[in-house]
ZAKE-266000 format. One line per 5 residues: number of its first residue (from 1); their letters; for each residue x, y, z of C-alpha. Coordinates in nm, 3 decimals, always signed. Layout:
residues N
NUM) a) X:Y:Z; ...
***
This chain:
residues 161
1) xxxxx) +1.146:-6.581:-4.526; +1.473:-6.433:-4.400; +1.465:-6.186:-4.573; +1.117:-6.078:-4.478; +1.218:-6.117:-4.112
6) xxxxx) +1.496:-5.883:-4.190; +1.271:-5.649:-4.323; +1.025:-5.628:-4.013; +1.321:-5.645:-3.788; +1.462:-5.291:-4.003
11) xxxxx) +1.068:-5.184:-3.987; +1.060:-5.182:-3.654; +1.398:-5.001:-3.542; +1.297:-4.756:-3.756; +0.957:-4.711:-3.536
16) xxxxx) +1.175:-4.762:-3.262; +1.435:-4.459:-3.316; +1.172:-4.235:-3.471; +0.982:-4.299:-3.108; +1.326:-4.227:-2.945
21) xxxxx) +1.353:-3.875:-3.142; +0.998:-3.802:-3.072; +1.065:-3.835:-2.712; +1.392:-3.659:-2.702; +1.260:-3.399:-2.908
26) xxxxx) +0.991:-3.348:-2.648; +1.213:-3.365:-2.357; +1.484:-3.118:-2.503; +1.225:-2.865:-2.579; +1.059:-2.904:-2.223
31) xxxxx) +1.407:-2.814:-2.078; +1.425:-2.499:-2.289; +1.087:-2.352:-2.146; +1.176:-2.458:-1.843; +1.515:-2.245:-1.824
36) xxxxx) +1.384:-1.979:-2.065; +1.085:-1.921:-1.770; +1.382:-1.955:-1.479; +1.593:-1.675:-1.709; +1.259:-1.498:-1.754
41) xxxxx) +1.177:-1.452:-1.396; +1.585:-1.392:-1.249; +1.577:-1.057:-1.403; +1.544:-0.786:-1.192; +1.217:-0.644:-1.084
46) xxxxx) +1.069:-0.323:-1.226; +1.201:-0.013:-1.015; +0.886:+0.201:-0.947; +0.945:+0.598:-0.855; +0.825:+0.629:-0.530
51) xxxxx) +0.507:+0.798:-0.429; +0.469:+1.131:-0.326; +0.160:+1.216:-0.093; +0.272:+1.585:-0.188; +0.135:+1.539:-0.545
56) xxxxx) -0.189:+1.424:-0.415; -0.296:+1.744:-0.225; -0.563:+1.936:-0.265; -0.568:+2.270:-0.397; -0.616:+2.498:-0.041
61) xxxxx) -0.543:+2.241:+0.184; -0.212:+2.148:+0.336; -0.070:+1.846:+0.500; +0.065:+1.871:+0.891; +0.294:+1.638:+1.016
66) xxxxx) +0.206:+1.541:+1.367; +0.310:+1.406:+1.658; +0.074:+1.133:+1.767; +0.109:+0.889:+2.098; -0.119:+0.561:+2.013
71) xxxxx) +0.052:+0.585:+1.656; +0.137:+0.180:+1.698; -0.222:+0.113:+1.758; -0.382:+0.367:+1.517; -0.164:+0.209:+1.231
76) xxxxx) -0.274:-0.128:+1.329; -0.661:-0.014:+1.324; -0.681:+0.197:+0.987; -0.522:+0.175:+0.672; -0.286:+0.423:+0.494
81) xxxxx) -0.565:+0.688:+0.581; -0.881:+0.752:+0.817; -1.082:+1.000:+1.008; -0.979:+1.046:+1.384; -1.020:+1.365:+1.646
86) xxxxx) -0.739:+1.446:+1.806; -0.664:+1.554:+2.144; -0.398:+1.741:+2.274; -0.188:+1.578:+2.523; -0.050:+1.667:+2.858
91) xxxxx) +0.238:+1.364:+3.003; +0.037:+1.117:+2.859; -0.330:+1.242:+2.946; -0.573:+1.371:+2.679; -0.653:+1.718:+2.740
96) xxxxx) -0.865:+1.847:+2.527; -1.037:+1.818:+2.172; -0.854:+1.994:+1.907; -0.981:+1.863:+1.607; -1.256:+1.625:+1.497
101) xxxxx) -1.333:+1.425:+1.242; -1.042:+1.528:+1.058; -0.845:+1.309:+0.775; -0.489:+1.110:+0.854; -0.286:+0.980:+0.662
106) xxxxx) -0.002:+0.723:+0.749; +0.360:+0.752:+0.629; +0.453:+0.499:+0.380; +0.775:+0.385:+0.465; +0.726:+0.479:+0.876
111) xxxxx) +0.437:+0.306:+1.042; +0.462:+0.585:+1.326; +0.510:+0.933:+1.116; +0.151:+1.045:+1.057; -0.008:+1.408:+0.923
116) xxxxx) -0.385:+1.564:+0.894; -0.515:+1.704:+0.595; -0.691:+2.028:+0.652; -0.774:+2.352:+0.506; -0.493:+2.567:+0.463
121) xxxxx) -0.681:+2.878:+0.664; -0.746:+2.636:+0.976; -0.415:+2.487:+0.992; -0.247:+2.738:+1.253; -0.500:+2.619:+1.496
126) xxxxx) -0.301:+2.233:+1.464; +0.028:+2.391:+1.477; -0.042:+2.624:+1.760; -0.189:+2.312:+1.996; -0.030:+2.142:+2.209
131) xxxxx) +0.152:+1.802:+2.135; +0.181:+1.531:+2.082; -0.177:+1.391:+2.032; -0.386:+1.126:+2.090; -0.571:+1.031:+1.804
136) xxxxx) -0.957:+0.875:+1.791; -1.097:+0.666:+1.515; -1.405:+0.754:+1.356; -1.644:+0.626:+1.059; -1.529:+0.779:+0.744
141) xxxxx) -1.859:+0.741:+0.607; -1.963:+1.108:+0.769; -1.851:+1.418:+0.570; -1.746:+1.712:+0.788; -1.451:+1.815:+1.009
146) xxxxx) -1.420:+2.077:+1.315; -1.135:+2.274:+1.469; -1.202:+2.408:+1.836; -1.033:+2.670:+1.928; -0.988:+2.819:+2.329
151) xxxxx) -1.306:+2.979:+2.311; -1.655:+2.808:+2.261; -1.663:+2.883:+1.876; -1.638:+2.543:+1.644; -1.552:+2.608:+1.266
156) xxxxx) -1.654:+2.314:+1.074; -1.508:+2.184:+0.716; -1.722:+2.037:+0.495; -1.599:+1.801:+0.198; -1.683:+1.778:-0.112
161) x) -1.648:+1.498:-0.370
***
C-alpha cells in the first residue's frame, strides 16, 4: 500500500512539472514575440524620395508659381489641387478677372506657396498680370479654362482626359 501511494504521489509530480514546463514553455515563447514585434517595429521607417510635381507635367503646359492673398483659406477649402479664377489684386481689392477656371495646385511642404497649370502659349498672360491674386473656388467637375486679356477677347483651354 505504501508503495502504491508512493507511486501516485511520483505520478502526480510528474503531471505536476510537465504542467509547469508546459506553462513556462508558453510564457517564454510569448515573451519572444512580444520583443521580436517591439524589435520589429523600433527600426527605422522607410525613407521615401520626395515627390516632384515637376515630373507630373504635362507635355505643353507649364507650372506658374503665384502669389495668392486668401492662400490660408484656399488651402483649408481644397485639397492638394482645384479649379479657382483668379483676380488680380490692387492693396488688397480684387481688380479684375485674369483667369478662370484654371487648375492649382498646393505646395507640399508650404501650405501658402501655390502655382496654376496652364498652357505653355497662355502663360505670359499670368506672368504679365498684376499680383498677388485672389483666388475663387470652383467645381472641378466642368472642363474648360479662360485667360482674359486687356481687351474684350477670351481664349479658352479645353482639357482633355
Amino acid at each position: 500500500m505504501e508503495e502504491r501511494n508512493q507511486l501516485i504521489k511520483k505520478y502526480f509530480l510528474k503531471v505536476r512539472l510537465n504542467q509547469n514546463k508546459k506553462i513556462i514553455i508558453f510564457f517564454l515563447f510569448g515573451l519572444f514575440i512580444i520583443f521580436s514585434l517591439n524589435w520589429v517595429n523600433n527600426k527605422d521607417p522607410i525613407q521615401y524620395s520626395k515627390f516632384n510635381i515637376d515630373a507630373t507635367i504635362p507635355n505643353g503646359y507649364v507650372l506658374i508659381p503665384i502669389d495668392v492673398i486668401n492662400g490660408a483659406s484656399l488651402s483649408s477649402l481644397m485639397g492638394q489641387t482645384g479649379i479657382v479664377d483668379l483676380f488680380s489684386t490692387e492693396n488688397g481689392r480684387k481688380t479684375k478677372l485674369v483667369a478662370s477656371r484654371v487648375k492649382i495646385v498646393q505646395a507640399t511642404d508650404q501650405n501658402d506657396s501655390f502655382a496654376v497649370l496652364l498652357k505653355e502659349t497662355l502663360s505670359q498672360k499670368i506672368v504679365q498680370a498684376q499680383g498677388p491674386f485672389f483666388a475663387i473656388v470652383q467645381n472641378p467637375k466642368q472642363k474648360s479654362s479662360e485667360i482674359f486679356t486687356d481687351g474684350a477677347k477670351k481664349i479658352t483651354i479645353n482639357y482633355q482626359n
